[in-house]
C-alpha positions as CSV (number, residue, x, y, z in Angstrom):
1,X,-37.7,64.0,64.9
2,X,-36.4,60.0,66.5
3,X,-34.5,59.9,63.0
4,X,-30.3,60.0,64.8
5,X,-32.0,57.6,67.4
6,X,-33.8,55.7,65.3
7,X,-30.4,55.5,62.7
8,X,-28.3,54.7,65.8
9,X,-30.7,51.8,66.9
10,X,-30.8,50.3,63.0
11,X,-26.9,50.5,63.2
12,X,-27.1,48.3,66.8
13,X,-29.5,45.4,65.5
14,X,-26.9,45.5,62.4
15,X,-23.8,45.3,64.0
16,X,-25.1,42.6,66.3
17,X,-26.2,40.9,63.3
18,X,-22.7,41.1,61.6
19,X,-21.3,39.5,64.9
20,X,-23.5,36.8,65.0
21,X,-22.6,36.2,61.4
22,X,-18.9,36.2,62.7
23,X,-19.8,33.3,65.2
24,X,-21.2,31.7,62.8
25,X,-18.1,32.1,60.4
26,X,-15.9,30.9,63.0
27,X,-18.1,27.2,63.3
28,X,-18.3,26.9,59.8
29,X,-15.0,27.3,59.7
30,X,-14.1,24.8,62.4
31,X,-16.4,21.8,61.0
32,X,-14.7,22.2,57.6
33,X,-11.4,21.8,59.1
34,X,-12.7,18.5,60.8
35,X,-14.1,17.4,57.8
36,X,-11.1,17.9,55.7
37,X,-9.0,16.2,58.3
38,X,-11.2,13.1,57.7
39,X,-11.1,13.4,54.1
40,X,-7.3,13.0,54.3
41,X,-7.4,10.5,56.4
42,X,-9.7,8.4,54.2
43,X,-7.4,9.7,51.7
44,X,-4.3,8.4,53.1
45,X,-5.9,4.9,53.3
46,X,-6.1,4.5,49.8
47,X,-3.6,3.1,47.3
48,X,-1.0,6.1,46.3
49,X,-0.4,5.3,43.3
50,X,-4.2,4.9,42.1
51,X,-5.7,7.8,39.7
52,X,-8.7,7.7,42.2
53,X,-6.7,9.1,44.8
54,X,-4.8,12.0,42.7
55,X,-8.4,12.8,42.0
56,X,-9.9,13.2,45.1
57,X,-6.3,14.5,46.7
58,X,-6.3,17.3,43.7
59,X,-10.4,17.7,44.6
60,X,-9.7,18.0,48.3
61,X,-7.0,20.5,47.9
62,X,-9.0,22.6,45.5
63,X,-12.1,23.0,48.0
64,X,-9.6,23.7,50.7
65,X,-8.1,26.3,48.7
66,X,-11.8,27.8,47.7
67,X,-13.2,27.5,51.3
68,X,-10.0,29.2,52.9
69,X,-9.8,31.8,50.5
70,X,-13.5,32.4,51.0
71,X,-13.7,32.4,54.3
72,X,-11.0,35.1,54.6
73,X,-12.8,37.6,52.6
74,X,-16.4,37.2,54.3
75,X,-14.7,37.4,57.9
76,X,-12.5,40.7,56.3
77,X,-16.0,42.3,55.0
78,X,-17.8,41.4,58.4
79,X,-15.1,42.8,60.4
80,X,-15.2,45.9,58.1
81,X,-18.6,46.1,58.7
82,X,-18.3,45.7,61.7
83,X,-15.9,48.6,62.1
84,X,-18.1,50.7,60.0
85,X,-20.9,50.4,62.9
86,X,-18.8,51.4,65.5
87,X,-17.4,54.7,63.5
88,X,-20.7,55.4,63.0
89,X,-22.3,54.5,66.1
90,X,-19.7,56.5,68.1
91,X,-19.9,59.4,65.7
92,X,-24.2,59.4,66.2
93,X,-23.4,59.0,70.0
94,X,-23.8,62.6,70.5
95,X,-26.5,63.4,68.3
96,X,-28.8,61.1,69.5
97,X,-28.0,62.4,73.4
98,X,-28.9,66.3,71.7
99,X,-31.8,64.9,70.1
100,X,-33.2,63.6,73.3
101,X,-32.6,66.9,75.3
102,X,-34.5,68.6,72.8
103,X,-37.5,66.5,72.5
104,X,-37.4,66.5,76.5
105,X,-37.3,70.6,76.3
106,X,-40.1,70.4,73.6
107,X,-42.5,69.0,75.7
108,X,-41.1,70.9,78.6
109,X,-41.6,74.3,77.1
110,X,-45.2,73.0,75.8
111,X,-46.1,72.3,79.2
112,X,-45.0,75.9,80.8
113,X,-46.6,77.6,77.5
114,X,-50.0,76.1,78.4
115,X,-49.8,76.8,81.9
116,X,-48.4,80.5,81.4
117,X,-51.5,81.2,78.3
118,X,-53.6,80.3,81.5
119,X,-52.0,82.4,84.1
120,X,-52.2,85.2,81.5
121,X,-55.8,84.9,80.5
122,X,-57.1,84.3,84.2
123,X,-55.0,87.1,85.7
124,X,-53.6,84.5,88.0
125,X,-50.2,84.0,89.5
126,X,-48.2,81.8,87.1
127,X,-46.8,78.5,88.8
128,X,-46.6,75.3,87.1
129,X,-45.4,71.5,88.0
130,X,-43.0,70.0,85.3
131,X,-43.9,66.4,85.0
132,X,-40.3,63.9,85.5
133,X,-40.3,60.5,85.4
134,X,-43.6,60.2,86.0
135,X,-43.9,62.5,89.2
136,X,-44.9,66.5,89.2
């Protein structure tokens, strides 16, 4: 019966799990540029003419490449994930709101059944206190 809420509620802890991913992304991201800045300056120490230094310079610049490239397409996918969850989120919005209302009406109309089968079978007058928040 919970099953748009419970959908809707799995779709929040996810989206707030692809977010934090994001943040995480963005750190990563920002300690590898650090890191490659002091690799080229330990780089540009070294004697340019040396094969060490074509090697670690052709090195460097392929990990740069890789990580850059990378990086892109996991913040793309997270950010169309993210997207996704919103979509969806809004789209469930409603149907979680109607799902409420008629679990809230269920119990309501179980309540005035019970008290009306009473009413009927005593010959009584029918009058009944609906239960909100706690308060009749």
């Amino acid at each position: 019966p919970n099953s748009f809420h419970k959908w809707y509620n799995n779709l929040k802890g996810l989206k707030k799990h692809y977010e934090d991913d994001l943040l995480k992304l963005d750190e990563w991201s920002q300690r590898a540029c650090k890191a490659y800045g002091e690799e080229i300056e330990k780089n540009s120490k070294m004697d340019k003419n040396s094969i060490q230094y074509h090697k670690a310079k052709c090195a460097l610049e392929g990990q740069w490449s890789f990580m850059v490239a990378n990086s892109k397409q996991v913040k793309t996918r997270l950010n169309d994930a993210i997207e996704y969850c919103d979509t969806t989120m809004k789209w469930l919005a409603p149907k979680v709101k109607e799902e409420v209302i008629k679990k809230a009406t269920t119990d309501l109309m179980d309540t005035v059944k019970r008290e009306f089968g009473y009413a009927k079978q005593y010959k009584i007058d029918f009058t009944t206190y609906i239960t909100h928040n706690g308060t009749k």
